[in-house]
C-alpha positions in Angstrom: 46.2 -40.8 18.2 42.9 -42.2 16.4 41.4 -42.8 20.1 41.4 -38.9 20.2 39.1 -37.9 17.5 35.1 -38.1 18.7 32.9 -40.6 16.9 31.7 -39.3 13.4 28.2 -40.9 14.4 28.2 -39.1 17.8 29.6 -36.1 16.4 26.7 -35.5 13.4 23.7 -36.5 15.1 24.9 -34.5 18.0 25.4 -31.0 16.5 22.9 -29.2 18.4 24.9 -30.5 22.3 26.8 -27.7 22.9 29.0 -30.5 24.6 29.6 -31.9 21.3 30.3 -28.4 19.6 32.6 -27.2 21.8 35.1 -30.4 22.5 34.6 -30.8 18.4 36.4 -26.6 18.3 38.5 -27.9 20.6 40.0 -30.6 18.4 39.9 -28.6 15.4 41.4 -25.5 17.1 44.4 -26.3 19.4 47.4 -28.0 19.3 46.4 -31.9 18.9 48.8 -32.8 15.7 47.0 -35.7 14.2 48.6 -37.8 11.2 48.3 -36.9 8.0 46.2 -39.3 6.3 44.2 -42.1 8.1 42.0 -45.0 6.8 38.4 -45.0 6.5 36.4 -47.8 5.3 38.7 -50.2 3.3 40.3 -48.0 0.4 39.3 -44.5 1.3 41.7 -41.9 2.7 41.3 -38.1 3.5 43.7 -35.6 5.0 42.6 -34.6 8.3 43.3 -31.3 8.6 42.0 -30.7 4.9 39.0 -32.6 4.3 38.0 -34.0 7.2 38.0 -30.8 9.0 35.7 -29.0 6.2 33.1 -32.2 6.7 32.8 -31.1 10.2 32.4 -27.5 9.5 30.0 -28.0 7.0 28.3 -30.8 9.0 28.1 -28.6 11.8 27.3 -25.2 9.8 24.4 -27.0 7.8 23.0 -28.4 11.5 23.1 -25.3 13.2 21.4 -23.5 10.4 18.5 -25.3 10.1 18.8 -25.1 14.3 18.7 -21.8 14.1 15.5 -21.4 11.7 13.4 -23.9 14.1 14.4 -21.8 17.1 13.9 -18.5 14.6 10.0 -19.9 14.6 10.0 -22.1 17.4 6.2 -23.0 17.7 3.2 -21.4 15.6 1.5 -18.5 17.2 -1.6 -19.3 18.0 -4.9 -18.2 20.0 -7.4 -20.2 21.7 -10.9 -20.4 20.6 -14.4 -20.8 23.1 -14.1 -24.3 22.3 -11.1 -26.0 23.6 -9.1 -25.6 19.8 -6.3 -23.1 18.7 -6.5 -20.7 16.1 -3.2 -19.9 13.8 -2.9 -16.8 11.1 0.0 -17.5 9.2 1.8 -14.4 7.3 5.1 -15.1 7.3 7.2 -17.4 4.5 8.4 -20.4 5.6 9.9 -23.5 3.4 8.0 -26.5 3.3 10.9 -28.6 5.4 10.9 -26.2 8.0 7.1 -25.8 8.1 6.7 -29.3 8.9 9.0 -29.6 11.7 7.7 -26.4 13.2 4.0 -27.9 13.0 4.8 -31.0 14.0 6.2 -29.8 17.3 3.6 -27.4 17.8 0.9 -30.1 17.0 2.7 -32.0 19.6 2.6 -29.3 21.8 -0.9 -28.7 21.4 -1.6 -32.0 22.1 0.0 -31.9 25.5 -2.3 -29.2 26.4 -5.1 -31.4 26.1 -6.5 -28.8 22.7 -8.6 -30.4 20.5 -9.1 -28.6 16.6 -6.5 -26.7 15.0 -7.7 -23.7 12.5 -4.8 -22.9 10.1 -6.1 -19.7 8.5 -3.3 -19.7 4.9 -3.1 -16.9 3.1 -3.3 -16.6 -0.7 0.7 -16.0 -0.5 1.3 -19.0 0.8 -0.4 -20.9 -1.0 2.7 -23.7 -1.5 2.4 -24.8 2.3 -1.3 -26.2 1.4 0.3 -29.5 0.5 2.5 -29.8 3.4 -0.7 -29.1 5.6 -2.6 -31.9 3.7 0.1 -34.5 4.0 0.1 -33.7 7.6 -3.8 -34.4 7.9 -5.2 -31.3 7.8 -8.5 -30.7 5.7 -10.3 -27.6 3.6 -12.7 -26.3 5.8 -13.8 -23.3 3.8 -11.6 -20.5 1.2 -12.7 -16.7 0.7 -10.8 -14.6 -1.9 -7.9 -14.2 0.0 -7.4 -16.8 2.1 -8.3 -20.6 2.6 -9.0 -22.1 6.3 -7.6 -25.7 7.2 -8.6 -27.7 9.6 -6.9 -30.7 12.1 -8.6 -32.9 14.6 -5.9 -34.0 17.7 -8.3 -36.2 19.6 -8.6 -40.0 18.9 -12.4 -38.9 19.5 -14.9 -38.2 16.9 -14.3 -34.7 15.3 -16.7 -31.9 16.7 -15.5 -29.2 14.4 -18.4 -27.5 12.8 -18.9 -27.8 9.2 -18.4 -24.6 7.0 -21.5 -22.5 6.6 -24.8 -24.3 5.0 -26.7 -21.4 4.0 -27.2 -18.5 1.8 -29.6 -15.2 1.6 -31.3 -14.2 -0.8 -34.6 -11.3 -0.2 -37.2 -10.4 -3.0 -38.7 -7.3 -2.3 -42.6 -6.0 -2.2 -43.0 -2.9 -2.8 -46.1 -1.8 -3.4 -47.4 2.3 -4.3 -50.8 4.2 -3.3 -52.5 2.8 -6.6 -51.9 -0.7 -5.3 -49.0 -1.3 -8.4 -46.2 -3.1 -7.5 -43.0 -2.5 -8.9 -41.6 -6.0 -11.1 -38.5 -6.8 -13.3 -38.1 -8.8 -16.3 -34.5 -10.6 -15.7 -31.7 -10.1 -18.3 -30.0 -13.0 -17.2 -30.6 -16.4 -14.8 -33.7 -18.7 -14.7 -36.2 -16.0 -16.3 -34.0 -14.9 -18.9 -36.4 -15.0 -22.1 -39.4 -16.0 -20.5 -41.6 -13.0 -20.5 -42.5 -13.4 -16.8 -42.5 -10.3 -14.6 -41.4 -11.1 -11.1 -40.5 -9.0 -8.1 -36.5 -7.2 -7.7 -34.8 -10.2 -5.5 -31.2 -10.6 -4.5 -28.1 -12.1 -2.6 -27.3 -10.7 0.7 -23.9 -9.9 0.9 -21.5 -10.8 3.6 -22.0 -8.4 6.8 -25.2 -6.8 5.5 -28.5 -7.1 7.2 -31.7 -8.4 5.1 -33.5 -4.8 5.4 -30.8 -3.3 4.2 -30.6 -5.9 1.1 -33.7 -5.4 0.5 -33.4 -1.8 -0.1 -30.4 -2.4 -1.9 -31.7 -4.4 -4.2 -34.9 -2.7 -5.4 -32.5 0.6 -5.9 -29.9 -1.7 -8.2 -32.3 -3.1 -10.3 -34.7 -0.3 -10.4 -33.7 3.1 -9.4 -36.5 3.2 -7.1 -35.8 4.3 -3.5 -37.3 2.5 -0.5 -38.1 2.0 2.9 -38.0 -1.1 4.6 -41.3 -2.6 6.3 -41.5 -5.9 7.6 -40.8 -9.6 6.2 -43.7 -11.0 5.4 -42.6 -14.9 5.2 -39.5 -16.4 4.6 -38.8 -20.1 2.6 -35.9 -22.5 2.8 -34.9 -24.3 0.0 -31.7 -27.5 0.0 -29.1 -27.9 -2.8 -29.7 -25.1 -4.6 -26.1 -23.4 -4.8 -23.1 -25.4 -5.2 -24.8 -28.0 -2.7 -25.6 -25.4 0.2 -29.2 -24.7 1.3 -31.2 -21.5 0.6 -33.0 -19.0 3.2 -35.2 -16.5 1.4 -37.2 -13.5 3.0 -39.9 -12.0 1.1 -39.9 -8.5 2.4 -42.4 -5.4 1.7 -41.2 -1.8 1.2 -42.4 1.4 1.0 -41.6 3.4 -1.8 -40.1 6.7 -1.8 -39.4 7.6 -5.7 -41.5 6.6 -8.1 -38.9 6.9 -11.6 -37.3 3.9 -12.7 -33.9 3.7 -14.1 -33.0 0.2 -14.8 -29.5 -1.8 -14.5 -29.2 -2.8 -18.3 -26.6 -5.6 -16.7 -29.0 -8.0 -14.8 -32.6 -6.2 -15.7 -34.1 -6.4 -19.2 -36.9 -3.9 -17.6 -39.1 -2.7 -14.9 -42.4 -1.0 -14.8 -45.2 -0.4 -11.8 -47.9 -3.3 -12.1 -51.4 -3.6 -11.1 -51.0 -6.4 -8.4 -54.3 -7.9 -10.1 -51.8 -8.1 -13.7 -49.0 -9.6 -12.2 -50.8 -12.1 -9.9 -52.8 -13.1 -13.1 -49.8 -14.2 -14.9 -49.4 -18.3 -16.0 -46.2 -19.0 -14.7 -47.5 -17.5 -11.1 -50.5 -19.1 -11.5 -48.7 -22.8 -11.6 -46.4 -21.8 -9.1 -47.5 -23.4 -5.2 -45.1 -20.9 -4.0 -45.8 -17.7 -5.3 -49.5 -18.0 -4.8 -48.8 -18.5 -1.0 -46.6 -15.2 -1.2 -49.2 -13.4 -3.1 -51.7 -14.4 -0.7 -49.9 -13.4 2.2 -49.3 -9.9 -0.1 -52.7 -9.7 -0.3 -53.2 -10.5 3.0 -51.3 -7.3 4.0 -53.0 -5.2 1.9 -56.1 -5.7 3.2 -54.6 -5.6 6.8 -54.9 -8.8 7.7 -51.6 -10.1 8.0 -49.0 -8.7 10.4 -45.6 -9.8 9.5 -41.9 -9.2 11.3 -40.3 -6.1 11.8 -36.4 -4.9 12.2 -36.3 -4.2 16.1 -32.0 -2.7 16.2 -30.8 -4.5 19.3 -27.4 -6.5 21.6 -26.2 -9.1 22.9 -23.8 -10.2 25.9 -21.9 -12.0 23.5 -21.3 -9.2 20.8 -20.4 -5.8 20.6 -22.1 -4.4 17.5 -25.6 -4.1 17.0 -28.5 -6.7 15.0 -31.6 -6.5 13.9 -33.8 -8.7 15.6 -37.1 -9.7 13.4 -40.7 -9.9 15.5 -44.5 -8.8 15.3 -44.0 -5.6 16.7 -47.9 -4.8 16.5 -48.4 -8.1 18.8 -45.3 -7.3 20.7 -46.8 -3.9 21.7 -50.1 -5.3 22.5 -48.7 -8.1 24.8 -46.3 -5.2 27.0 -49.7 -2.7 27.3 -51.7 -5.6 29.0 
């Protein structure tokens, strides 16, 4: 009667054969009386239509369960990016066991398509998979507010995946009126805060905005004063000066279109109109190699003698919505005439 019952070992690890499942029913279900008790081991004995049936079912249950939730997510949903790699925007729970075995096959998978870098794009919610993802290999790549982007390399190959972005914007505005003032701050907080020195409105370009439009931003912020965008005059870049990322500044002039000034108590400490003459004069300018280029290229422009770059609104095959594109209109105008 014992050369009846299937092999515990062949019966466990093969829950998932429907083979398996259905002779292991079979047994269970029809008519095969077995004895009551038989030996296992040296000194253990179970009844085997007690216990030993509910370590089957339970054996099996448990199996097919966490079957089921493989199958339930099967592979990641992905997308393919312009550069051999997948993309993958998780949103749904998942436990950390079951996470891993889905990745791994999908890795797996991945790899048999010949794809090279793996973007896992993790929401704030699930946040408890990060460690699962770094135990797995994946790296930080880059984290906004809401979500944090991790990357995987499958090749053996170097890893071509870009780093995360090196730059920052930042504009100060010129913006000068008919009497040749220009319009300056005194900073409540930041480098300048306490020193006295007048300087012109400048700020961080925010994600999605273009620099004219910053530019204008900022001078209405700080100042109250509304603008119009000209041209950027010159622009400098700078290395490790924001949590070790590299700096691209545009020094832009603007026309002004209000002359009041209502300052923003938070960041400003004040702001009046300046003869340029004053504000040029100052010490700390006057020590400073790089405002005395920019003020030389302001003056430059005052007395016409400077053309700088100009916002030209145009597209591109690659993209749908429109950019500014930055050149010497004047000269661009003169070259298409001839």
């Amino acid at each position: 009667m014992l050369r009846s019952l299937p092999k515990l070992s062949l019966l466990f690890s093969s829950a998932r054969n429907p083979h398996y499942l259905a002779s292991t029913h079979r047994f269970i279900s029809h008519g095969r009386r077995a004895v009551s008790r038989v030996k296992i081991g040296v000194t253990t004995t179970v009844p085997i239509r007690s216990k030993f049936t509910s370590i089957i079912s339970s054996a099996i249950a448990s199996e097919m369960s966490a079957e089921d939730q493989v199958q339930r997510f099967n592979l990641l949903t992905s997308i393919d990016d312009d550069y051999g790699g997948v993309i993958v925007e998780l949103d749904q729970p998942m436990d950390s066991t079951t996470f891993i075995s889905v990745l791994r096959a999908s890795v797996s998978h991945w790899k048999q398509l010949d794809k090279k870098g793996v973007w896992i794009k993790l929401p704030i919610h699930l946040v408890s998979l990060v460690e699962p993802l770094v135990k797995e290999g994946f790296w930080y790549h880059h984290a906004e507010p809401k979500y944090l982007m991790l990357v995987y390399w499958i090749p053996e190959s170097p890893s071509t995946i870009p780093a995360n972005a090196t730059h920052r914007v930042g504009v100060g505005s010129f913006v000068m009126n008919e009497k040749h003032e220009v319009l300056v701050v005194q900073e409540n907080s930041g480098q300048f805060q306490g020193t006295g020195v007048w300087k012109f409105p400048t700020g961080v370009v925010e994600q999605g905005e273009d620099i004219c439009i910053a530019a204008v931003r900022e001078v209405k912020e700080e100042t109250g004063v509304d603008s119009e965008f000209l041209e950027v005059l010159a622009f400098r870049q700078s290395h490790n000066s924001f949590f070790e990322k590299s700096d691209l500044f545009f020094v832009c002039m603007l026309r002004p279109l209000s002359s009041d000034i209502r300052t923003q108590k938070l960041e400003i400490l004040n702001a009046q109109w300046m003869p340029f003459e004053e504000y040029a004069a100052q010490p700390f300018i006057q020590t400073s190699e790089l405002l005395k280029h920019i003020n030389d290229t302001c003056l430059a422009k005052m007395d016409g003698q400077y053309s700088g770059f100009s916002p030209v609104s145009t597209s591109s095959n690659f993209f749908d919505q429109k950019y500014f594109l930055y050149l010497n209109a004047g000269a661009s105008k003169r070259s298409n005439s001839s």
